[in-house]
PDB file of the backbone (N, CA, C, O) and the ligand in Angstrom, with CONECT records:
HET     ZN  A 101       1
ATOM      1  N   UNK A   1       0.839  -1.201   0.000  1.00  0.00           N
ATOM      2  CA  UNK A   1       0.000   0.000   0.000  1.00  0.00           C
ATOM      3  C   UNK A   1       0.872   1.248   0.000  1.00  0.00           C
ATOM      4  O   UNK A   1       1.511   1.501   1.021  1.00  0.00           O
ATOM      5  N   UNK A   2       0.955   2.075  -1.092  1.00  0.00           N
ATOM      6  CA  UNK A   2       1.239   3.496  -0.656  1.00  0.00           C
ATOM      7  C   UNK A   2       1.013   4.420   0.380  1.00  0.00           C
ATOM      8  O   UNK A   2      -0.019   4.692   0.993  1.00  0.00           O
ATOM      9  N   UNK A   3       2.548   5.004   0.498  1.00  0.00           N
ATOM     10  CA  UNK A   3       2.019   4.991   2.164  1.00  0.00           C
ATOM     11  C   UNK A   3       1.782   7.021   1.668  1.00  0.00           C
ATOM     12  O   UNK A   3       2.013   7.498   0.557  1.00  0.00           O
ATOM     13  N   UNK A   4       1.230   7.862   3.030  1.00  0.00           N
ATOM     14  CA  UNK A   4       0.362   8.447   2.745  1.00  0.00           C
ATOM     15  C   UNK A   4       1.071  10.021   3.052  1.00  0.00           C
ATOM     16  O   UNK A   4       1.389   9.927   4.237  1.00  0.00           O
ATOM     17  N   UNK A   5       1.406  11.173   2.661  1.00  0.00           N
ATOM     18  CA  UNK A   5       2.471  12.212   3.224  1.00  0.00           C
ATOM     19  C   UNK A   5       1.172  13.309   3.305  1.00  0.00           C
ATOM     20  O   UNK A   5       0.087  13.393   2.729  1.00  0.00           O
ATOM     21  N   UNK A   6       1.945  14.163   4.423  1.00  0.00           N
ATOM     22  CA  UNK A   6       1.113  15.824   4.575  1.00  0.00           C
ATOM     23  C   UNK A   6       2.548  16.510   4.950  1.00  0.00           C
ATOM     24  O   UNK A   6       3.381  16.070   5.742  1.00  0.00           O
ATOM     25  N   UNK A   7       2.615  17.708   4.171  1.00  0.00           N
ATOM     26  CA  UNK A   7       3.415  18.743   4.514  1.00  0.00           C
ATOM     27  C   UNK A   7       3.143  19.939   4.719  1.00  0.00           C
ATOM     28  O   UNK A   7       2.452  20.589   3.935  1.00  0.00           O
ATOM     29  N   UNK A   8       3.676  20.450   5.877  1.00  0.00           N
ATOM     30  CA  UNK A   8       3.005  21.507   6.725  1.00  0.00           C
ATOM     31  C   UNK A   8       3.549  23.153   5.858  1.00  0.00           C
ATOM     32  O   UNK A   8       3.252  24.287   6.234  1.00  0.00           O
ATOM     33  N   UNK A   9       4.449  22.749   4.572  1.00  0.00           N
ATOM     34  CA  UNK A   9       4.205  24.111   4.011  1.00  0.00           C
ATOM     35  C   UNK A   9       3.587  24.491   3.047  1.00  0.00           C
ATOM     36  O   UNK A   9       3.767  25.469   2.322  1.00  0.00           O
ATOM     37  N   UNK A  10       2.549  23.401   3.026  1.00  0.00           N
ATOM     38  CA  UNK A  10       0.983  23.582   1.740  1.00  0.00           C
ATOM     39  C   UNK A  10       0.107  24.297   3.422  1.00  0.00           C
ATOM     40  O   UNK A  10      -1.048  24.706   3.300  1.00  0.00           O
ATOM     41  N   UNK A  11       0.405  24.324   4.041  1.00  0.00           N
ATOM     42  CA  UNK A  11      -0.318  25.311   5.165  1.00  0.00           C
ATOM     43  C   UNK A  11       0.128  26.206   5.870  1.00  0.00           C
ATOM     44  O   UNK A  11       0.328  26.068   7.077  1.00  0.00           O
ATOM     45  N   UNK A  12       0.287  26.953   5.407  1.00  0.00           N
ATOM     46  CA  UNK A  12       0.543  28.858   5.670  1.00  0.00           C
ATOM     47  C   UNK A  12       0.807  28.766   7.355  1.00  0.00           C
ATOM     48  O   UNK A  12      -0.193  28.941   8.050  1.00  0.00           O
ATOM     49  N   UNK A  13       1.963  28.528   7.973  1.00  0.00           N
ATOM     50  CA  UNK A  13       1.444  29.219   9.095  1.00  0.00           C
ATOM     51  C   UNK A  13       2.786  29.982   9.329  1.00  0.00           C
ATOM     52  O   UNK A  13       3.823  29.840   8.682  1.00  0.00           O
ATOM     53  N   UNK A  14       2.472  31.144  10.790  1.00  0.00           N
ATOM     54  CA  UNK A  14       3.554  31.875  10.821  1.00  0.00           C
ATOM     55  C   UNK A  14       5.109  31.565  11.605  1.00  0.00           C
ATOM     56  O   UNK A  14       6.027  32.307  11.955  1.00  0.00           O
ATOM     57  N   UNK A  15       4.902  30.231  11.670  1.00  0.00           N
ATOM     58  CA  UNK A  15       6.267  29.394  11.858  1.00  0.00           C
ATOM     59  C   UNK A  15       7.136  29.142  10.623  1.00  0.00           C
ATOM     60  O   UNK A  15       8.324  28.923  10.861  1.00  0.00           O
ATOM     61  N   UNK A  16       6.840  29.137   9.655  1.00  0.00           N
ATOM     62  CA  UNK A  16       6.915  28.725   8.305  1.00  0.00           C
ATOM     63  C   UNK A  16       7.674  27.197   8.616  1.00  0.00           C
ATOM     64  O   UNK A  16       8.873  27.119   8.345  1.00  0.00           O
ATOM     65  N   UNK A  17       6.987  26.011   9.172  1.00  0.00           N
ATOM     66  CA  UNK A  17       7.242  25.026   9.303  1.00  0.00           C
ATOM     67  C   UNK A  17       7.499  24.230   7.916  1.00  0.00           C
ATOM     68  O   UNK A  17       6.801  24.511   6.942  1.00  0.00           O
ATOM     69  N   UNK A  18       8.348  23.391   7.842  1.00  0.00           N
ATOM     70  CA  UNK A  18       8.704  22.673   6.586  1.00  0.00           C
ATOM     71  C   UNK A  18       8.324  21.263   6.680  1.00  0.00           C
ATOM     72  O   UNK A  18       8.178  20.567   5.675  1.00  0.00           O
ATOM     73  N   UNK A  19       8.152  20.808   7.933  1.00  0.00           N
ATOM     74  CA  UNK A  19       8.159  19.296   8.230  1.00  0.00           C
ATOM     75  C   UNK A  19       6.764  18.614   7.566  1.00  0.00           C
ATOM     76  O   UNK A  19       5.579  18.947   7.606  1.00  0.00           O
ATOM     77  N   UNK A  20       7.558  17.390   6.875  1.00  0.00           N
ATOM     78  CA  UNK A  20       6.720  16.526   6.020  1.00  0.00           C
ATOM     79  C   UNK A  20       6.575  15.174   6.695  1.00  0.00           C
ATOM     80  O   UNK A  20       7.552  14.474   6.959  1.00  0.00           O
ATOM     81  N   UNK A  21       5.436  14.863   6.942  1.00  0.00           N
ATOM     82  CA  UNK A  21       5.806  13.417   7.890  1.00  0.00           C
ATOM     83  C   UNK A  21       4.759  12.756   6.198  1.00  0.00           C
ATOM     84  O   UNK A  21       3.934  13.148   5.372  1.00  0.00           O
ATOM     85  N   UNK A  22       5.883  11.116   6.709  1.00  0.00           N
ATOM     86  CA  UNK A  22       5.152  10.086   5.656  1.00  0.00           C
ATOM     87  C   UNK A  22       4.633   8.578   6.628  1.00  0.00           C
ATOM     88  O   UNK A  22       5.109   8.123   7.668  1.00  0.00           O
ATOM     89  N   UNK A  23       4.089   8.352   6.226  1.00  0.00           N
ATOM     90  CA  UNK A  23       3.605   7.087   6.347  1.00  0.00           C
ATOM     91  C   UNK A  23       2.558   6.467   6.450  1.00  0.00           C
ATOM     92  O   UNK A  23       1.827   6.838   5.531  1.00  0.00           O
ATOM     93  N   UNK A  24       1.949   5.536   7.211  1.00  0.00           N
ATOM     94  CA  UNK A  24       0.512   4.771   7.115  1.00  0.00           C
ATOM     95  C   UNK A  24      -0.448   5.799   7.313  1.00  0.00           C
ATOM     96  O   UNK A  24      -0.080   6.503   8.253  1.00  0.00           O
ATOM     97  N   UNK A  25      -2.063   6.374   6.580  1.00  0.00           N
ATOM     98  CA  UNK A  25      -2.690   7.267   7.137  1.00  0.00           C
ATOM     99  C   UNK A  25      -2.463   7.151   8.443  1.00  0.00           C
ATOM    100  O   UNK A  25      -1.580   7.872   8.906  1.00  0.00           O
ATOM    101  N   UNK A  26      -3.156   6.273   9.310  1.00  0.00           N
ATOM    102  CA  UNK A  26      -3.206   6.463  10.199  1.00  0.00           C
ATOM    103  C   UNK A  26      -2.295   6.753  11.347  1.00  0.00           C
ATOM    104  O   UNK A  26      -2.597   7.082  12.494  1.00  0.00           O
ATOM    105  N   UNK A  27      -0.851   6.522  10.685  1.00  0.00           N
ATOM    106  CA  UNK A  27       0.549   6.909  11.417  1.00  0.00           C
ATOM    107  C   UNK A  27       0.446   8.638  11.379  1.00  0.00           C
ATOM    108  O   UNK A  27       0.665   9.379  12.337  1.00  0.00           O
ATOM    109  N   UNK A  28       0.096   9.003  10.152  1.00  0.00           N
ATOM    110  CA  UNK A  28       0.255  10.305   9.879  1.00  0.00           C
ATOM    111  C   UNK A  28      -0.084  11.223  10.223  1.00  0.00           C
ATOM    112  O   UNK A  28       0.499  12.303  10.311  1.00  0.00           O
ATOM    113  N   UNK A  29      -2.065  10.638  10.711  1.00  0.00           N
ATOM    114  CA  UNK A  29      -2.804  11.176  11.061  1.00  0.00           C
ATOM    115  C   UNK A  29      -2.514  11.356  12.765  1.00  0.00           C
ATOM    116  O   UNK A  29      -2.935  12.372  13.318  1.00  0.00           O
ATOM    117  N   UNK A  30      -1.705  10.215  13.621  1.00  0.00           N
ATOM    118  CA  UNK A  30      -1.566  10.263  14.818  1.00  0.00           C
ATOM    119  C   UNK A  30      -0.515  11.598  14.670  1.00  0.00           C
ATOM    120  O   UNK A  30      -0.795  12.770  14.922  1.00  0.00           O
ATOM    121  N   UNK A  31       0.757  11.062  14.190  1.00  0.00           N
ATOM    122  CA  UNK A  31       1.589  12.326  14.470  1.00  0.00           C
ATOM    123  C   UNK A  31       1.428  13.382  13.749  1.00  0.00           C
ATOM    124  O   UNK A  31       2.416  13.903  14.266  1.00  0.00           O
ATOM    125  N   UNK A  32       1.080  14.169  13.026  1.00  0.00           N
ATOM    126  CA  UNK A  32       0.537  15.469  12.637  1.00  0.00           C
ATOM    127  C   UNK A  32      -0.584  15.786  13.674  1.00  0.00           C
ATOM    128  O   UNK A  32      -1.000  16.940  13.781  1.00  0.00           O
ATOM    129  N   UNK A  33      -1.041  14.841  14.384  1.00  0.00           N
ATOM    130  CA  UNK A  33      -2.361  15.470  15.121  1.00  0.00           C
ATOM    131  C   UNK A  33      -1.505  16.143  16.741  1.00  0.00           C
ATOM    132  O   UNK A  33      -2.000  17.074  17.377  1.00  0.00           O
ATOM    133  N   UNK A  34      -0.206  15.447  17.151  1.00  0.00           N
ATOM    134  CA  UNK A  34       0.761  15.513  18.098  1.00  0.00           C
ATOM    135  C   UNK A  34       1.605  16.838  17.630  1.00  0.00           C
ATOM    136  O   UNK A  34       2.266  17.553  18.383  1.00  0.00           O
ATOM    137  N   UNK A  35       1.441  16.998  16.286  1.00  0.00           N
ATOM    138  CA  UNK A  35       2.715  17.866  15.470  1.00  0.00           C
ATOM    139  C   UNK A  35       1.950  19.429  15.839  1.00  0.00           C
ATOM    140  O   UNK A  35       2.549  20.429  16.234  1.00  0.00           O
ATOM    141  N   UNK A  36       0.882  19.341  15.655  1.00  0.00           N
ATOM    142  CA  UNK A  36      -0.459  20.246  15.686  1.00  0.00           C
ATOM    143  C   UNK A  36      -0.167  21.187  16.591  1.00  0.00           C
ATOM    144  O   UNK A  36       0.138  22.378  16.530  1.00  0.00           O
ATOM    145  N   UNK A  37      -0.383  20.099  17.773  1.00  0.00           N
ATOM    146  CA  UNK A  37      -0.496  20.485  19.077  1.00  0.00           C
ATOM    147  C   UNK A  37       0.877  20.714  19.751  1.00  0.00           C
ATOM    148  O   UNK A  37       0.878  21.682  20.512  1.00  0.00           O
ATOM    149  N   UNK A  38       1.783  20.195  19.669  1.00  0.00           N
ATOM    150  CA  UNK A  38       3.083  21.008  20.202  1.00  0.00           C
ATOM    151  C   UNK A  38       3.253  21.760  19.529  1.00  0.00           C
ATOM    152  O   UNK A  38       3.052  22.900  19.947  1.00  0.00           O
ATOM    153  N   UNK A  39       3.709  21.595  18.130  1.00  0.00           N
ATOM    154  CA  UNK A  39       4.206  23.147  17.199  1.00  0.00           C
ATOM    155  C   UNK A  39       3.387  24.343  17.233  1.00  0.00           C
ATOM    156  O   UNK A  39       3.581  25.420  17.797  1.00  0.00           O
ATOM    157  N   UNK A  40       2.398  23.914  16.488  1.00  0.00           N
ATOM    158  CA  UNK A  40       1.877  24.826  16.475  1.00  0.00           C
ATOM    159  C   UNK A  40       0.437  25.852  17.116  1.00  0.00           C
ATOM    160  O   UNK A  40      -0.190  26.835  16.720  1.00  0.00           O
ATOM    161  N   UNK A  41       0.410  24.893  18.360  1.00  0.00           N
ATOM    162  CA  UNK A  41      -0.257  25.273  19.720  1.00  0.00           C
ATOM    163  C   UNK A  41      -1.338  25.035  18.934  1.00  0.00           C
ATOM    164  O   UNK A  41      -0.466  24.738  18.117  1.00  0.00           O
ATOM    165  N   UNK A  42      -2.659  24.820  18.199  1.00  0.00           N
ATOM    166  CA  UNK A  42      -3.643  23.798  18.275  1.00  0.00           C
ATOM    167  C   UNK A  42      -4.482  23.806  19.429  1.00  0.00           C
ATOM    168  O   UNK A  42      -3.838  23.104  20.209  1.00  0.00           O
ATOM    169  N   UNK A  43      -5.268  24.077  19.879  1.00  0.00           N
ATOM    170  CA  UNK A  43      -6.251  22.948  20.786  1.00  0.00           C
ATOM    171  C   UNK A  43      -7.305  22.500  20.772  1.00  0.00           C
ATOM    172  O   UNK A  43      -8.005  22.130  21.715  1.00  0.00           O
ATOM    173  N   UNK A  44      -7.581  22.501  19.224  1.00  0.00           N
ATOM    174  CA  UNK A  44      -8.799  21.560  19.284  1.00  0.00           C
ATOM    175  C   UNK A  44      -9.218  20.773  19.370  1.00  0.00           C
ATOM    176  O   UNK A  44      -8.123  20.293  19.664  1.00  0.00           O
ATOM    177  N   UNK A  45     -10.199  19.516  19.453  1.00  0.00           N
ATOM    178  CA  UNK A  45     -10.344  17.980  20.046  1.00  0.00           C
ATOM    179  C   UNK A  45      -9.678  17.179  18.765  1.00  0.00           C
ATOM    180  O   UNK A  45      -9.764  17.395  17.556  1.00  0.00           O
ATOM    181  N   UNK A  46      -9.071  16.300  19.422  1.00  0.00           N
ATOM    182  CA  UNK A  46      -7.681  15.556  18.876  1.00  0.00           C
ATOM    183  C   UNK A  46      -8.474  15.097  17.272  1.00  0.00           C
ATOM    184  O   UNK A  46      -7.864  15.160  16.204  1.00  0.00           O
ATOM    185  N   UNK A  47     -10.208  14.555  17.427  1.00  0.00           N
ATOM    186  CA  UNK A  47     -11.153  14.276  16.326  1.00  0.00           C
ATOM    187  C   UNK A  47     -10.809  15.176  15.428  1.00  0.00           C
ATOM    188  O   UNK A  47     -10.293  14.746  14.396  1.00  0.00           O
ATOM    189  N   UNK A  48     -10.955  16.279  15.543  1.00  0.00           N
ATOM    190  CA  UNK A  48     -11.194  17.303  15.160  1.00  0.00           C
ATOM    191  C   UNK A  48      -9.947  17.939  13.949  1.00  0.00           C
ATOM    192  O   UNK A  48     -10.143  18.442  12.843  1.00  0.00           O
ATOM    193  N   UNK A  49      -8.635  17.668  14.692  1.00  0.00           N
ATOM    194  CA  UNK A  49      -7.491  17.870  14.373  1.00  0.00           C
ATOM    195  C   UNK A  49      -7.273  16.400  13.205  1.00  0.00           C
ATOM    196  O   UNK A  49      -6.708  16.539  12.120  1.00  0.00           O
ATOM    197  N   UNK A  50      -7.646  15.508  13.527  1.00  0.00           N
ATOM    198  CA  UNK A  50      -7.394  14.100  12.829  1.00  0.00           C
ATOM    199  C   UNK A  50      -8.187  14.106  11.542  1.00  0.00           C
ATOM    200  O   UNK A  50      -7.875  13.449  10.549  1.00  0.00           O
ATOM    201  N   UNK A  51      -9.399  15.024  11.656  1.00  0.00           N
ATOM    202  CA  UNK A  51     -10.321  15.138  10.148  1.00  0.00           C
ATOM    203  C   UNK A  51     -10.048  16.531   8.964  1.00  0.00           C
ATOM    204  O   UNK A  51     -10.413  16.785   7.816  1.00  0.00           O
ATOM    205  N   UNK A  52      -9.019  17.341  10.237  1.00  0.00           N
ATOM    206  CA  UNK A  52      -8.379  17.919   9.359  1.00  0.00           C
ATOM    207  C   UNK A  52      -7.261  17.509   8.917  1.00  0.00           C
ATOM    208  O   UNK A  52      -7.014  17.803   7.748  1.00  0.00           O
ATOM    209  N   UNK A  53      -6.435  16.865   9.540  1.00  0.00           N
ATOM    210  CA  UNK A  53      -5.237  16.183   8.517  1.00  0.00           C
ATOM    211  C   UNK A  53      -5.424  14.989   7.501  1.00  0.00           C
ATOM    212  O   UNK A  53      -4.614  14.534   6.694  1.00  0.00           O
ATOM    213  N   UNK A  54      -6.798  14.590   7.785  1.00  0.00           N
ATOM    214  CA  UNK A  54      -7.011  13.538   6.707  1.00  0.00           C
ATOM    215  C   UNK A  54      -7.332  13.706   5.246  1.00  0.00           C
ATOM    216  O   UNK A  54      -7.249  12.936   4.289  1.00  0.00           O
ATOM    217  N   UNK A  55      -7.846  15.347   5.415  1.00  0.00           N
ATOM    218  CA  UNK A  55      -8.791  15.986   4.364  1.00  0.00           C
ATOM    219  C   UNK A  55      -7.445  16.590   3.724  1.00  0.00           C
ATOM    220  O   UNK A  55      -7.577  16.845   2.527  1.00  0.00           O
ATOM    221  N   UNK A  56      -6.475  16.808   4.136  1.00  0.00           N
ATOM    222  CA  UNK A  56      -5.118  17.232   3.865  1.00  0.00           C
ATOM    223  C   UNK A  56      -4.086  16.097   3.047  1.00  0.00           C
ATOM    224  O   UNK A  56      -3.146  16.531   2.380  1.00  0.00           O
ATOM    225  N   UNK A  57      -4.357  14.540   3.163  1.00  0.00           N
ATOM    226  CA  UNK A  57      -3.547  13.632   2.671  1.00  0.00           C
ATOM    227  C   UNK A  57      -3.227  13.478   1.414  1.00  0.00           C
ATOM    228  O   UNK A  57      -3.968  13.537   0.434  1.00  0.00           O
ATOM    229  N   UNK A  58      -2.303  13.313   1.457  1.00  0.00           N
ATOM    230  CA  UNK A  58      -1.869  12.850  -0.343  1.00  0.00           C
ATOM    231  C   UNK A  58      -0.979  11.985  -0.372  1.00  0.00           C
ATOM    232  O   UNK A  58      -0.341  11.881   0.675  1.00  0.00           O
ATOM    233  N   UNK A  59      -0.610  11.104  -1.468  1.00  0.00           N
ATOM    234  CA  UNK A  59      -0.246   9.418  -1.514  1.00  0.00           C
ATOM    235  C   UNK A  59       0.889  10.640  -1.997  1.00  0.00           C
ATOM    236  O   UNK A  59       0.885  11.658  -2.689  1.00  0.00           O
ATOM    237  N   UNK A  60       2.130   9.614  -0.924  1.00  0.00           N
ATOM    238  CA  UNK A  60       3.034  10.305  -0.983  1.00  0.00           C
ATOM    239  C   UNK A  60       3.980   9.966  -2.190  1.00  0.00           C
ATOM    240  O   UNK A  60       4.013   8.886  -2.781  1.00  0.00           O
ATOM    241  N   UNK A  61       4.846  11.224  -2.488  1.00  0.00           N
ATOM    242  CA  UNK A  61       5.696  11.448  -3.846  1.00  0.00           C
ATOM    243  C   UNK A  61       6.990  10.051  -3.706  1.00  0.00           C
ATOM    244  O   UNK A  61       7.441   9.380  -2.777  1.00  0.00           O
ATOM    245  N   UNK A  62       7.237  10.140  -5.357  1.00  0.00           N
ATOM    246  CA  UNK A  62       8.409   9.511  -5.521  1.00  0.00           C
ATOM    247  C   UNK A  62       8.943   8.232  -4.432  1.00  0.00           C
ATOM    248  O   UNK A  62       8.471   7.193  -3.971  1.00  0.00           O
ATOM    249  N   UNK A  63      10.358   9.092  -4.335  1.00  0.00           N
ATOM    250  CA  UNK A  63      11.096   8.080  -3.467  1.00  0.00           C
ATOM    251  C   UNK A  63      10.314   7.495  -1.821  1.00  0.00           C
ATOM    252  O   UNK A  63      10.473   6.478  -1.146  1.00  0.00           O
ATOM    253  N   UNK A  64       9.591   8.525  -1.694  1.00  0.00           N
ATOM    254  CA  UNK A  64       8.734   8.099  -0.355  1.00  0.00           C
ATOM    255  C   UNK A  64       7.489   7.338  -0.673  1.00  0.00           C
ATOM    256  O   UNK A  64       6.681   7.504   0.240  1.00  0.00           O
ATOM    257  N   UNK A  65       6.975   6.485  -1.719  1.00  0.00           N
ATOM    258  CA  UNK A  65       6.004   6.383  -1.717  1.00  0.00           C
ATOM    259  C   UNK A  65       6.027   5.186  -0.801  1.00  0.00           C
ATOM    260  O   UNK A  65       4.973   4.644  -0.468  1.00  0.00           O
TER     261      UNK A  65
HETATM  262 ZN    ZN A 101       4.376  22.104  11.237  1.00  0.00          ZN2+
END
């Protein structure tokens, strides 16, 4: 199965964060939902945060697929 990437500089924020995490949705979806909330202070319900990074996924490029 192709595994699944989100990168945090298709989302504007004023950290200008670069970090790309890859792997199983649901790996991705755990740590971007952790990434959220420490980096970039976040506090919305973890659900909440998890249906926005899902709506965010894309089958990740190239060498990472
Ligand atoms: Zn970030």
């Amino acid at each position: 199965m192709a595994r699944k990437f989100v990168d945090c500089r298709e989302t504007p924020s004023e950290s200008g964060c670069t970090l790309a995490i890859v792997g199983d949705a649901d790996e991705v979806v755990t740590a971007a939902v952790a990434h959220m909330k420490s980096v970039h202070g976040h506090d919305e319900p973890d659900a909440e945060l998890a249906e926005m990074v899902r709506a965010e996924l894309k089958d990740a490029p190239g060498v990472l697929a």
